[in-house]
Every structure is written in structure tokens, then in C-alpha cells.
mmCIF file of the C-alpha atoms, coordinates in Angstrom:
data_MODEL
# 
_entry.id   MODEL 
# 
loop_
_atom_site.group_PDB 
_atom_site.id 
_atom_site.type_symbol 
_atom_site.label_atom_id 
_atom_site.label_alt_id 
_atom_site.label_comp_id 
_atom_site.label_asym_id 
_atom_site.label_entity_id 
_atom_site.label_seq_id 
_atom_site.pdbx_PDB_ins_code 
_atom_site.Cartn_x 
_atom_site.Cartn_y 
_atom_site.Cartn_z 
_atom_site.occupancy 
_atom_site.B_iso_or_equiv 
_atom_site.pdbx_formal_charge 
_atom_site.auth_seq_id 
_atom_site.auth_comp_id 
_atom_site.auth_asym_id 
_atom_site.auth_atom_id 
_atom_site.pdbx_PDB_model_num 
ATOM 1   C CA . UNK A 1 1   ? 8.981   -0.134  19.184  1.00 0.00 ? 1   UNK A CA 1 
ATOM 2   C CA . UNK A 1 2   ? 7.468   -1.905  16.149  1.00 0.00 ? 2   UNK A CA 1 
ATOM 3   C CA . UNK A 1 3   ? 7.381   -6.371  16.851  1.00 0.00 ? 3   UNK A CA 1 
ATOM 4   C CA . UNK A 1 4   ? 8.842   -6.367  13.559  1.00 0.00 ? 4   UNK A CA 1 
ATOM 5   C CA . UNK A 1 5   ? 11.493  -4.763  14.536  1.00 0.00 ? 5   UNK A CA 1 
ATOM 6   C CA . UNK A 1 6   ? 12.401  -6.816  17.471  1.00 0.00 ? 6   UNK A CA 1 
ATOM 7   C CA . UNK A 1 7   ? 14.460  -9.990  16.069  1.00 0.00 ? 7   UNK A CA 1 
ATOM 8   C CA . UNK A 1 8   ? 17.190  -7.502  14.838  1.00 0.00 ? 8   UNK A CA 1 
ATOM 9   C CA . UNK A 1 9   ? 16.876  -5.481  18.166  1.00 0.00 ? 9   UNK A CA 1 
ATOM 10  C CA . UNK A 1 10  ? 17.406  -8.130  20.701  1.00 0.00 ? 10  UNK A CA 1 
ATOM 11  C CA . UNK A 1 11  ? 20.209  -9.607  18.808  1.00 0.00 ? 11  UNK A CA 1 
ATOM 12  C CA . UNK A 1 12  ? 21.610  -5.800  18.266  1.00 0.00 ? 12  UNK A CA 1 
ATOM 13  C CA . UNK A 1 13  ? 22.263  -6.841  14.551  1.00 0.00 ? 13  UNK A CA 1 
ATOM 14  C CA . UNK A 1 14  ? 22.894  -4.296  11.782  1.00 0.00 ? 14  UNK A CA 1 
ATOM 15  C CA . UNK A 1 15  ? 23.888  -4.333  8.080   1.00 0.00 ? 15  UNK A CA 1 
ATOM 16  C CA . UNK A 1 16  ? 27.171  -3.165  7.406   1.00 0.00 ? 16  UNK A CA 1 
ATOM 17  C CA . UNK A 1 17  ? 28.167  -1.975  3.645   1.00 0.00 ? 17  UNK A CA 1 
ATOM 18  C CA . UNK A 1 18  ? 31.026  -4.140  3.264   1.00 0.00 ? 18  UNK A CA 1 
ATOM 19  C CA . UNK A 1 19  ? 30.663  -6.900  6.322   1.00 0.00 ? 19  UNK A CA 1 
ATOM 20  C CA . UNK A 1 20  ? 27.149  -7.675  5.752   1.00 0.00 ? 20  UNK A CA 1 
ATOM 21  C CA . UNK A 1 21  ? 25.444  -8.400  9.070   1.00 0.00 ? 21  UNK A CA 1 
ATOM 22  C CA . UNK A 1 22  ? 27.068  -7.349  12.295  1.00 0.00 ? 22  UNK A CA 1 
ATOM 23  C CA . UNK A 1 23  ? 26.914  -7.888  15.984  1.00 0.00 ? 23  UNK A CA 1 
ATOM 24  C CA . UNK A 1 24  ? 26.496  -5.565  18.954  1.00 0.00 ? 24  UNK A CA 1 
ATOM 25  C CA . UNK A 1 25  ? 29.714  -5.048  18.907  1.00 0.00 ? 25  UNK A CA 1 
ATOM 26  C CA . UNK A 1 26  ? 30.620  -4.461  14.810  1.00 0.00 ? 26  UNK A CA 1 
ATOM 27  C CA . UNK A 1 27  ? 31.751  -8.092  14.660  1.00 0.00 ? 27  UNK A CA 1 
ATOM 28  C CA . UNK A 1 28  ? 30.408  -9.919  11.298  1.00 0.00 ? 28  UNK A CA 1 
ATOM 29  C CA . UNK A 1 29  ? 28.285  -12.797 12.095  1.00 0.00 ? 29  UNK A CA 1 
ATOM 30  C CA . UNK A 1 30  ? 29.452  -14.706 9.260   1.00 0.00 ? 30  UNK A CA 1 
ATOM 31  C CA . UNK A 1 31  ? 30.869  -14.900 5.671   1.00 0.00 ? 31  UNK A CA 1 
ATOM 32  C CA . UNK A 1 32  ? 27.543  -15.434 4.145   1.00 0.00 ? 32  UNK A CA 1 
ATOM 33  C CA . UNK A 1 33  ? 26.144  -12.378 5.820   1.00 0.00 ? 33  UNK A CA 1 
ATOM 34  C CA . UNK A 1 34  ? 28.002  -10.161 3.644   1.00 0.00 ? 34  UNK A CA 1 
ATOM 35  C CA . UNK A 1 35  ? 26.643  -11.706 0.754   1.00 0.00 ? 35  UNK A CA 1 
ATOM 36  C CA . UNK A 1 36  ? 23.093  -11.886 1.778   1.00 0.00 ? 36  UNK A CA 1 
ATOM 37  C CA . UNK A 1 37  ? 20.356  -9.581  -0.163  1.00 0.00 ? 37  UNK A CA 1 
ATOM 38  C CA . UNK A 1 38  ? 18.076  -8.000  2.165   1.00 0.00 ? 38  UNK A CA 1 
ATOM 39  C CA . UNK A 1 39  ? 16.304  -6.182  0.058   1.00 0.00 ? 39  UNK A CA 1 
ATOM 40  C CA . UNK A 1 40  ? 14.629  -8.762  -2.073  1.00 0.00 ? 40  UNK A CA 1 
ATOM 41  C CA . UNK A 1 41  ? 12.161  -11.225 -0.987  1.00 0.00 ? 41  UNK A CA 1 
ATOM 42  C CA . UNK A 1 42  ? 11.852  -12.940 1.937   1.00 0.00 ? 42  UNK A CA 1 
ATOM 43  C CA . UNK A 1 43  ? 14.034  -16.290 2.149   1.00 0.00 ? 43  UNK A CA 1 
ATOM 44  C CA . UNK A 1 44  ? 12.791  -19.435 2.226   1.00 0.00 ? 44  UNK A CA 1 
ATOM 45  C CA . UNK A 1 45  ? 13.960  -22.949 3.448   1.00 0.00 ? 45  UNK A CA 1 
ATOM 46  C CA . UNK A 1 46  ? 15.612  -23.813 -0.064  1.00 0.00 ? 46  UNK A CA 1 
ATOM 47  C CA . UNK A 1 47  ? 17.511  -20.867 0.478   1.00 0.00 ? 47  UNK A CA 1 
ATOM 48  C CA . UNK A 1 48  ? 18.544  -21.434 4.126   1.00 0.00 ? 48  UNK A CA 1 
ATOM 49  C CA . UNK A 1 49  ? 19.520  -25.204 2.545   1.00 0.00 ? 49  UNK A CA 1 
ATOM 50  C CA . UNK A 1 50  ? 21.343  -23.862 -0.135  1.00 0.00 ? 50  UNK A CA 1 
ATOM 51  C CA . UNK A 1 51  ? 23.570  -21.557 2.103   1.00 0.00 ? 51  UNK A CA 1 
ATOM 52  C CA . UNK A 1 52  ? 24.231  -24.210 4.746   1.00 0.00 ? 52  UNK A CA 1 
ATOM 53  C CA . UNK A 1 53  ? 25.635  -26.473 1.578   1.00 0.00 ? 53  UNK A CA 1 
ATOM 54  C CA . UNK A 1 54  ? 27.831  -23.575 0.840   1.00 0.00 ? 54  UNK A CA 1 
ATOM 55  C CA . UNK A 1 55  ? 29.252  -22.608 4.082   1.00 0.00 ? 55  UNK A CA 1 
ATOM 56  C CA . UNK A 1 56  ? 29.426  -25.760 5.439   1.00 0.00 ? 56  UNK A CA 1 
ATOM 57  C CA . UNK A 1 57  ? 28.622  -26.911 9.269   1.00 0.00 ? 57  UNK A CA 1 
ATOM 58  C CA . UNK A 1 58  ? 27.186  -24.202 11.752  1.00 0.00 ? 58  UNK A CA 1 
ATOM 59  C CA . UNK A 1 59  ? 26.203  -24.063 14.664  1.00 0.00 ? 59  UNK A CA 1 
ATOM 60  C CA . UNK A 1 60  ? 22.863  -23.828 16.981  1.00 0.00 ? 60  UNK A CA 1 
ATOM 61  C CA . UNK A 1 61  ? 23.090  -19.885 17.564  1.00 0.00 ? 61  UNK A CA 1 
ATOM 62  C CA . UNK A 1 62  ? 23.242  -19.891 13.731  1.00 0.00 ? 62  UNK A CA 1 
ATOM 63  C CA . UNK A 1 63  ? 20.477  -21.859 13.114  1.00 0.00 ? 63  UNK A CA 1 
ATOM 64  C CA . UNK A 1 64  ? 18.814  -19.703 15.904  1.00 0.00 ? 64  UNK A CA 1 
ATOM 65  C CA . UNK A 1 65  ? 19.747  -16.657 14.179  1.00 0.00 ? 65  UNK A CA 1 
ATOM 66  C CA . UNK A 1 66  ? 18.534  -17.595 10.458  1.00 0.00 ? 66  UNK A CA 1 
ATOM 67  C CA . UNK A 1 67  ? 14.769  -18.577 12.414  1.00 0.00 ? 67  UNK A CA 1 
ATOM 68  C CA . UNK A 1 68  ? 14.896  -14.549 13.551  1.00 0.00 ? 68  UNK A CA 1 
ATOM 69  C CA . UNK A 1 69  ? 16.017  -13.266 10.227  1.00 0.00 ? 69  UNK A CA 1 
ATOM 70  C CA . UNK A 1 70  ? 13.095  -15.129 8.724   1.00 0.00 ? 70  UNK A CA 1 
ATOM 71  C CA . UNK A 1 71  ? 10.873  -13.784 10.891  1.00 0.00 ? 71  UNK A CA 1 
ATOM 72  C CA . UNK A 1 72  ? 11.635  -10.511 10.602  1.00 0.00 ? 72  UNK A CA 1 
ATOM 73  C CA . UNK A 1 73  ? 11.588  -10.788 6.875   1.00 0.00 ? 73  UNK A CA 1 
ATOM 74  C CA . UNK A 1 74  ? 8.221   -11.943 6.787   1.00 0.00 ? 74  UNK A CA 1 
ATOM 75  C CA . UNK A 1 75  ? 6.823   -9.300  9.172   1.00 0.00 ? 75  UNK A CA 1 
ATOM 76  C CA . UNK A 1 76  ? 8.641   -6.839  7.338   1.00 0.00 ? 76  UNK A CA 1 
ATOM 77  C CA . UNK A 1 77  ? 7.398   -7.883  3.774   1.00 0.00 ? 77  UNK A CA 1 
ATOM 78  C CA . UNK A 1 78  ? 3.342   -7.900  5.736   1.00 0.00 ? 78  UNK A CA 1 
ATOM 79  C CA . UNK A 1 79  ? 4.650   -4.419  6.878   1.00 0.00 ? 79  UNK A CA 1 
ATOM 80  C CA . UNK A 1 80  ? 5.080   -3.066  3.162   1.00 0.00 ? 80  UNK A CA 1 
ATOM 81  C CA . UNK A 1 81  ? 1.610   -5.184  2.037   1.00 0.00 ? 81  UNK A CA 1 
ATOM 82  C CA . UNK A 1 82  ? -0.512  -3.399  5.072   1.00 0.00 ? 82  UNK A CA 1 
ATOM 83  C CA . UNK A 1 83  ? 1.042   -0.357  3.436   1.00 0.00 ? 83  UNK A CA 1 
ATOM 84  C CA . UNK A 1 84  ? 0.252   -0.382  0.384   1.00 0.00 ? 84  UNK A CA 1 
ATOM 85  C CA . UNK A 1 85  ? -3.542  -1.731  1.102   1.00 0.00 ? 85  UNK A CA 1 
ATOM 86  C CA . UNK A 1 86  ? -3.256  1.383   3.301   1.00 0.00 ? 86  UNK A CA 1 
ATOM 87  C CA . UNK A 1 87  ? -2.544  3.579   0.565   1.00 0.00 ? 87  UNK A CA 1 
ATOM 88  C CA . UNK A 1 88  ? -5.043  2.309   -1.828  1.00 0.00 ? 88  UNK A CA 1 
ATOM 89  C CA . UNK A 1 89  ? -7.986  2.135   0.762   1.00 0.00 ? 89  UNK A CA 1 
ATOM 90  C CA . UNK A 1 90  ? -7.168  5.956   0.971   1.00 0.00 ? 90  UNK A CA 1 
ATOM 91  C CA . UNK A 1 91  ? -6.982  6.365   -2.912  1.00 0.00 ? 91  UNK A CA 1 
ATOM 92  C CA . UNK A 1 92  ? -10.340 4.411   -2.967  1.00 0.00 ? 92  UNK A CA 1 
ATOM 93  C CA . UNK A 1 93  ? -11.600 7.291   -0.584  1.00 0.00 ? 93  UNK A CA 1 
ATOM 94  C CA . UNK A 1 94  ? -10.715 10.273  -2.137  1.00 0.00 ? 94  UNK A CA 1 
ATOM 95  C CA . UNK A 1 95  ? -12.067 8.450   -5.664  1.00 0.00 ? 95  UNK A CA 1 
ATOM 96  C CA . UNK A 1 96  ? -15.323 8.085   -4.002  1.00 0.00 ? 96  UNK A CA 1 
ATOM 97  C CA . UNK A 1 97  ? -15.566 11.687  -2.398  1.00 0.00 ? 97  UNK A CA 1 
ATOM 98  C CA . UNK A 1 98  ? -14.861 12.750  -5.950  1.00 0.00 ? 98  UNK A CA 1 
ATOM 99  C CA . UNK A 1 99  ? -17.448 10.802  -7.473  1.00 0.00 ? 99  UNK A CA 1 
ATOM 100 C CA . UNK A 1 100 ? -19.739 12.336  -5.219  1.00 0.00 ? 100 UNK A CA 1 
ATOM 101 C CA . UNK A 1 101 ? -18.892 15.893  -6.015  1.00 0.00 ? 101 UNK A CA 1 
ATOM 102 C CA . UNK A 1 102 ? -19.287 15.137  -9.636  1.00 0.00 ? 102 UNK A CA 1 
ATOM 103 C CA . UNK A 1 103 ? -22.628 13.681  -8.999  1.00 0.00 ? 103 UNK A CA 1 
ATOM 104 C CA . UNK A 1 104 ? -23.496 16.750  -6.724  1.00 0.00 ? 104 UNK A CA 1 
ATOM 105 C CA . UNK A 1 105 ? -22.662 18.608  -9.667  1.00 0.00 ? 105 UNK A CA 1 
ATOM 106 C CA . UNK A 1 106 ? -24.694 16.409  -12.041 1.00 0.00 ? 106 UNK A CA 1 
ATOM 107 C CA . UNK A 1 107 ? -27.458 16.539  -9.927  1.00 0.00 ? 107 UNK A CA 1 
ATOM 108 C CA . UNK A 1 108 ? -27.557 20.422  -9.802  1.00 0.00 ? 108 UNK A CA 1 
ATOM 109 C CA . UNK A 1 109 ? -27.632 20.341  -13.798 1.00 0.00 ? 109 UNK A CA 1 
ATOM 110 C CA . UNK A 1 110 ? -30.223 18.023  -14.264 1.00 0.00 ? 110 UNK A CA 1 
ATOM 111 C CA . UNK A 1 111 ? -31.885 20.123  -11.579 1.00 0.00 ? 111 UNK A CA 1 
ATOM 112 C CA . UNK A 1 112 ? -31.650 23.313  -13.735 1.00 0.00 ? 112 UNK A CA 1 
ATOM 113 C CA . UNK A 1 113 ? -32.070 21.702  -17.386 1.00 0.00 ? 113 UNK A CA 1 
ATOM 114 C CA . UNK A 1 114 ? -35.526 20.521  -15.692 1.00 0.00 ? 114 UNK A CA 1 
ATOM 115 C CA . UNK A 1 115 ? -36.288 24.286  -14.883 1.00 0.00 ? 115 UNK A CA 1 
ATOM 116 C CA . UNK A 1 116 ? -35.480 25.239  -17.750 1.00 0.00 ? 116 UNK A CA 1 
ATOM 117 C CA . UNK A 1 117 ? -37.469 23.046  -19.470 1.00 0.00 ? 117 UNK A CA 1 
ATOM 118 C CA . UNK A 1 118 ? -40.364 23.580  -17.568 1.00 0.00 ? 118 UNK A CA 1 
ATOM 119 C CA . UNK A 1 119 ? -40.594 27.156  -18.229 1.00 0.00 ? 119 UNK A CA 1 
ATOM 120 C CA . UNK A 1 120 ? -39.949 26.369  -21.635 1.00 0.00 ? 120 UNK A CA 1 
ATOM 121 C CA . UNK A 1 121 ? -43.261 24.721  -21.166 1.00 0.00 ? 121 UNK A CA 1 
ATOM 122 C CA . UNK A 1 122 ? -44.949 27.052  -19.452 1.00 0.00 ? 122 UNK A CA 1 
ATOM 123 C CA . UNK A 1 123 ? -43.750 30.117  -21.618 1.00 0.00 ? 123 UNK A CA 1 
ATOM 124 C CA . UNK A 1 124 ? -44.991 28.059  -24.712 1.00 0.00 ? 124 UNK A CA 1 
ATOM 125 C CA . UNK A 1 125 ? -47.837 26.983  -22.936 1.00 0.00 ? 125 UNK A CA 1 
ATOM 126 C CA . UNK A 1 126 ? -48.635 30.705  -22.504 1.00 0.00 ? 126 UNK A CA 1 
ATOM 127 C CA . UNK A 1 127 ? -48.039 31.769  -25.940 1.00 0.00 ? 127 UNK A CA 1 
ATOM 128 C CA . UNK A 1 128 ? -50.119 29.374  -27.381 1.00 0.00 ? 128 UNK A CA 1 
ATOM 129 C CA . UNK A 1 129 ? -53.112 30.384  -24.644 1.00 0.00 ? 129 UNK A CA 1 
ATOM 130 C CA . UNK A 1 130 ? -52.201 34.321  -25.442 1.00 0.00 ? 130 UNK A CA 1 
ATOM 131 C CA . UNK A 1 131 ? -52.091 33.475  -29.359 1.00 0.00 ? 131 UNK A CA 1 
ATOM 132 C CA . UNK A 1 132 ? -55.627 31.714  -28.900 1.00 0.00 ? 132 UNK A CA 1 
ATOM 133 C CA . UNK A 1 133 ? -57.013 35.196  -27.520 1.00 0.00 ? 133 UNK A CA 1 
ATOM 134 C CA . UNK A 1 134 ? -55.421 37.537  -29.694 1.00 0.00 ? 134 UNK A CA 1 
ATOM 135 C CA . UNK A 1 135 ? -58.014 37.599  -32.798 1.00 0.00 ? 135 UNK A CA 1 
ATOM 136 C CA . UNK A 1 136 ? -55.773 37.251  -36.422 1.00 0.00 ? 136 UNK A CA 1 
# 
């Protein structure tokens, strides 16, 4: 199992369309859990604040809890950023094994315009030598 995925596990939380964050046992945690976005960014302290302003008093095992969500909120959001560096690191890869095939290729043309031109140059080279012997 993942660490990031351990503060949900050992507290055997889930989300729950309709009652928000649940126990072991299916039983919401709280009021504000059902209200609580998940899927956007991680919250801070302001927003812990703000929610213990609207709910009112709570207790240690909440305050407990709310440390664990944070935590696996901010793992989670490194998660998705190692991810995506991930994914470009392999983009950058298969750019640069790509570049090299096209300057494989290059090479090879330059290769054979050089060829060329040399026996340009040694076909003219010949035709001047063969008109210089060949009386007019």
C-alpha cells in the first residue's frame, strides 16, 4: 500500500455521494464533511479556521482527523506533480530519440550530397582532362 494512502486507511474513511466522509462503519463524521470538496486543492489553515467558525466547537479526534486529511491531501497533490514530471521526462525522451533519428537521417544526406558532389568533381575534372587531349 501507497503512504499516501494511509491517513484514510487507518481511519477506514470513505467519501460517500450524499454523506460526505464516512466512518468504518458508514457513519458520517460530520456535517461539514458532506460539504467538503476533495477534488480541488489541498486545504489550508484559513480553511480549517473558517470551517471551525462555521460548525462551531469540536472536538480533539476532530482536530486529529482534519491533521490526517491534510496530510493526505498534500501527499496526494505531490502524487499527481511526480506524475506529471513523470510523464514529461518520458515526452522529453521520446523528443530526443526523435531528434536523433532525424539527425541520423540528416547525416546520411549530407553524406550522399557530398558524394555526389565529389563525383561531380571528379567527372568534370575528367572532362576537362579528356577535352584537353582530344585535339579541336
Amino acid at each position: 500500500m501507497a503512504i499516501h494512502d494511509l491517513a484514510p486507511t487507518l481511519r477506514g474513511t470513505k467519501e460517500r455521494d450524499g454523506a460526505g466522509l464516512v466512518d468504518r462503519n458508514g457513519t458520517p463524521l460530520s456535517n461539514w464533511s458532506r460539504n467538503a470538496d476533495l477534488s480541488s486543492s489541498v486545504p489550508d489553515e484559513e480553511a480549517c479556521v473558517r470551517i471551525r467558525q462555521q460548525q462551531g466547537s469540536y472536538d480533539e479526534q476532530d482536530e486529529a482527523y482534519i491533521g490526517e486529511l491534510l496530510e493526505f491531501m498534500q501527499r496526494k497533490k505531490f502524487r499527481r506533480k511526480a506524475i506529471k514530471i513523470e510523464n514529461r521526462s518520458s515526452q522529453l525522451e521520446e523528443m530526443e530519440l526523435f531528434a536523433l533519428g532525424v539527425n541520423g537521417f540528416l547525416d546520411e544526406i549530407q553524406q550522399k550530397v557530398e558524394e555526389s558532389l565529389s563525383k561531380a568533381s571528379e567527372e568534370s575534372e575528367k572532362q576537362a582532362e579528356w577535352g584537353k587531349e582530344s585535339p579541336r
